[in-house]
N, C-alpha and C positions, 0 to 999 in steps of 0.2 A: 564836479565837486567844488563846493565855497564855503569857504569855513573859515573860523578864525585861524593863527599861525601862533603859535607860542614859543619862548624860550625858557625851557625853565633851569633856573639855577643860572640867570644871564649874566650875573656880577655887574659890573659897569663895560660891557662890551657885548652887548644884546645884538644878536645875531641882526642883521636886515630884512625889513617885513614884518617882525613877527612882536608878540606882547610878553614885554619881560615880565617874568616873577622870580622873586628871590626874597631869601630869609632877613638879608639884611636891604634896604634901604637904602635909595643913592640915585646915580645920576643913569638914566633908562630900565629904572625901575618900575614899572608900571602898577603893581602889584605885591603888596608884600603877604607871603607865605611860609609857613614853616612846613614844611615834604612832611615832617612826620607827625604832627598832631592837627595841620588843617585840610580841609576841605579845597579844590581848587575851586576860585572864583567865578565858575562858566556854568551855564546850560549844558544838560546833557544832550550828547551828540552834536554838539555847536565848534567841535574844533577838526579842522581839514590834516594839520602837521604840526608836528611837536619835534623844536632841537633840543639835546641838553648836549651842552660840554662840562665835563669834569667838576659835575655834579654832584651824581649818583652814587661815586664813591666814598664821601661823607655822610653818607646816612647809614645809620647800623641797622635801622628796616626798614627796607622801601618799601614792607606791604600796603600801606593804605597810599603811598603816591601812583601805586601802580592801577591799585582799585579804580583812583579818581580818573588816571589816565585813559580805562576802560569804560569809564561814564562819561568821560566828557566827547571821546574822540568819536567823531562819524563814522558810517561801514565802510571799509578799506580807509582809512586814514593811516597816514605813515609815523610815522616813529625814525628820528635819526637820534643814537645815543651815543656820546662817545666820555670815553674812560681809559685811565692808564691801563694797560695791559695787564693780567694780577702775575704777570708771570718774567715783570721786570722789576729791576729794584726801586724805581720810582714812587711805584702803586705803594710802598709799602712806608712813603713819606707820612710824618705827624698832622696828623690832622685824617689821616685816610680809616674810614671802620669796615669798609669791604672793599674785598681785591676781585675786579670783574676777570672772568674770563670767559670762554664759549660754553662750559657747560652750566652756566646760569641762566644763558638763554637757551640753549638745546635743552634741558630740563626743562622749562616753561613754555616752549615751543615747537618742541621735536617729541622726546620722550613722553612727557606724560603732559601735555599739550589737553586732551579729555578733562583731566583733574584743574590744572590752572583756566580753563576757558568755565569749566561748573562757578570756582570762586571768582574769577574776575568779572564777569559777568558776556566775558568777550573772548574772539581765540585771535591770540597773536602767531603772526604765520611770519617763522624766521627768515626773510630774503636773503642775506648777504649778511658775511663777519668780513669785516676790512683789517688787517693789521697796516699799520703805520712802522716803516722801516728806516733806518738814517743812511743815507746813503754810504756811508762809514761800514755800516754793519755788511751791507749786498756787496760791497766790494771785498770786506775780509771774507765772506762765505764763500765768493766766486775764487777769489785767491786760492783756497782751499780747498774749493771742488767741494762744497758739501751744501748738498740739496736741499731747497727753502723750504718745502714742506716738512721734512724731516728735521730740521731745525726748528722749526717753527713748534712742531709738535713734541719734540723732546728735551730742546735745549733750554736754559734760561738765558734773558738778556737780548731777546732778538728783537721782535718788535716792542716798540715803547709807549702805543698809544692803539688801543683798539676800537673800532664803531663797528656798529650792528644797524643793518636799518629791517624796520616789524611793521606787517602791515597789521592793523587790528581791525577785526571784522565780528561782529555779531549774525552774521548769514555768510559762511568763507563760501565763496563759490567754484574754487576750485581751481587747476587742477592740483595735486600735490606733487609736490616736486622737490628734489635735495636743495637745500640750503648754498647758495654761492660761496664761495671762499675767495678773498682777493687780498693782494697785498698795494702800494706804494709809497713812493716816500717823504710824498705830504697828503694831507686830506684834497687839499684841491686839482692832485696831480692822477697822470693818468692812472686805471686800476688796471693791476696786470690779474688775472687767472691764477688759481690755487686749487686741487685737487678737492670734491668739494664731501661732505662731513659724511657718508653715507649710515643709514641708521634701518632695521638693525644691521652690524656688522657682519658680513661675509664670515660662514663658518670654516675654519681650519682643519683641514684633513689631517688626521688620526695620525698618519706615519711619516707626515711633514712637520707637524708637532712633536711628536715624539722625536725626531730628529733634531728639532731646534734645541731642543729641554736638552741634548745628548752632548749638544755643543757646548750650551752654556754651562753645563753642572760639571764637562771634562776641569782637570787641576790647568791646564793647559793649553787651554780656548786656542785655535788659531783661525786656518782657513777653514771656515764650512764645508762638510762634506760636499763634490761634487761640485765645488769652485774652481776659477782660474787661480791657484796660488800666489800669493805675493810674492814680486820681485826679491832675490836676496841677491848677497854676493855684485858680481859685477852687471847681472842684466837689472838690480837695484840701482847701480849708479849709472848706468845709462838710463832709467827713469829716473832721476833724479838731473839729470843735465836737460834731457827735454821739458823739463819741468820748470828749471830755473830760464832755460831760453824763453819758454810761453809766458810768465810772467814779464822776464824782461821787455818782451816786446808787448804784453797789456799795460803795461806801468810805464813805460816808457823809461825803463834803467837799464837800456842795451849798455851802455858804458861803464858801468858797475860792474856790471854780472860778464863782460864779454872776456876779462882772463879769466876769471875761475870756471867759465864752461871750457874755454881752453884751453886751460892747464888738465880735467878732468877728463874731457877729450882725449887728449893724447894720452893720459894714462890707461884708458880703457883701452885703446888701439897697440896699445905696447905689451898689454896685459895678454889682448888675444892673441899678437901674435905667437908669444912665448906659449902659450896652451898649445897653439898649432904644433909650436916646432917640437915640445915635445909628447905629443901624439905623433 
């Protein structure tokens, strides 16, 4: 494949290789365009790769940037697009009119992927959602023991910058396959693995739902039916001493933490013994 290379929305820091276009004017400008009332400047089928950075989220409709992108781009031409995350408080700075997240491209690419390939003229085949994490953020989760995926998917505030990369193709040749999922904690750094989108969703068995629904709507949530219970009492603060020891020795605060595990120490050991003595 040889094609031209575009950056669109380059500002004055136009990726490498590739032909700036942007609304405004300036220094690696190559091309001035408005996303939402022009036409891109190219031949169709004349473009190999398209980057945008932090873009796409200043446009209140990207339908006709997306059209053009499907008329200019060659069969299997890539797509890198990156955007603040719509699910951090950044995305929601002045100036921004859509908050990207995965289901704008799993809408156009996964679900109803038939309907956007009729009007775009092309079908974009979602490879990969990248989140972008601060290393700040992967160390408070690990801290905490709470699972990236699960975070990712429920929490706000975790990752801060998202890309998506789309192959477009007017002949997909196949095969189908789920969508990547990847995290790191710069665009250039390495990409670790992520659980990846599966569509449609795995059906829920009847009286495993009915179970969950039993938990959640009790006045009184606690452990799930048929769970290991949560520590209370004294085998709580012996999870709680193993707990502050494994951080101290990930963080390197053995010196901090090393009276308070043993002063805590000994009290559980003095606790048990009195149990003993009177049993």
């Amino acid at each position: 494949m040889s094609g031209l290379r575009l950056d669109l929305g380059c500002g004055f820091s136009k990726a490498e290789g590739t032909i700036g276009v942007d609304k405004v004017a300036g220094p690696g400008v190559d091309h001035v365009v408005d996303f939402e009332t022009d036409r891109l400047p190219f031949a169709d089928g004349s473009v190999e790769y398209i980057f945008s950075s932090h873009c796409l989220e200043h446009l209140g409709d990207p339908s006709l940037l997306f059209g053009e992108i499907s008329r200019v781009c060659q069969n299997g031409a890539r797509l890198e697009l990156w955007t603040p995350y719509g699910w951090e408080s950044s995305a929601f700075a002045f100036g921004h009119r859509t908050f990207y997240n995965e289901e704008h491209y799993l809408h156009m690419c996964v679900r109803f992927w038939n309907l956007w390939a009729a009007w775009l003229g092309a079908r974009w085949v979602l490879q990969e959602l990248v989140y972008i994490i601060e290393p700040a953020t992967l160390m408070e989760l690990y801290r905490q023991r709470i699972d990236l995926d699960f975070a990712v998917r429920y929490h706000k505030g975790v990752a801060w910058e998202f890309g998506v990369l789309i192959d477009v193709w007017r002949e997909f040749p196949g095969p189908e396959v789920p969508s990547r999922r990847s995290f790191s904690e710069r665009r250039d750094g390495a990409r670790h693995p992520l659980p990846p989108i599966v569509h449609p969703a795995a059906d829920v068995p009847a009286d495993k739902l009915a179970e969950a629904i039993a938990w959640h709507a009790s006045p009184s949530s606690g452990t799930p039916v048929g769970s290991i219970p949560a520590p209370h009492g004294l085998p709580l603060v012996g999870h709680l001493v193993r707990r502050v020891r494994a951080v101290a020795r990930e963080e390197g605060l053995a010196q901090v933490a090393r009276r308070t595990v043993s002063y805590a120490g000994t009290r559980i050991r003095r606790a048990a013994m009195n149990q003993q003595t009177v049993h």
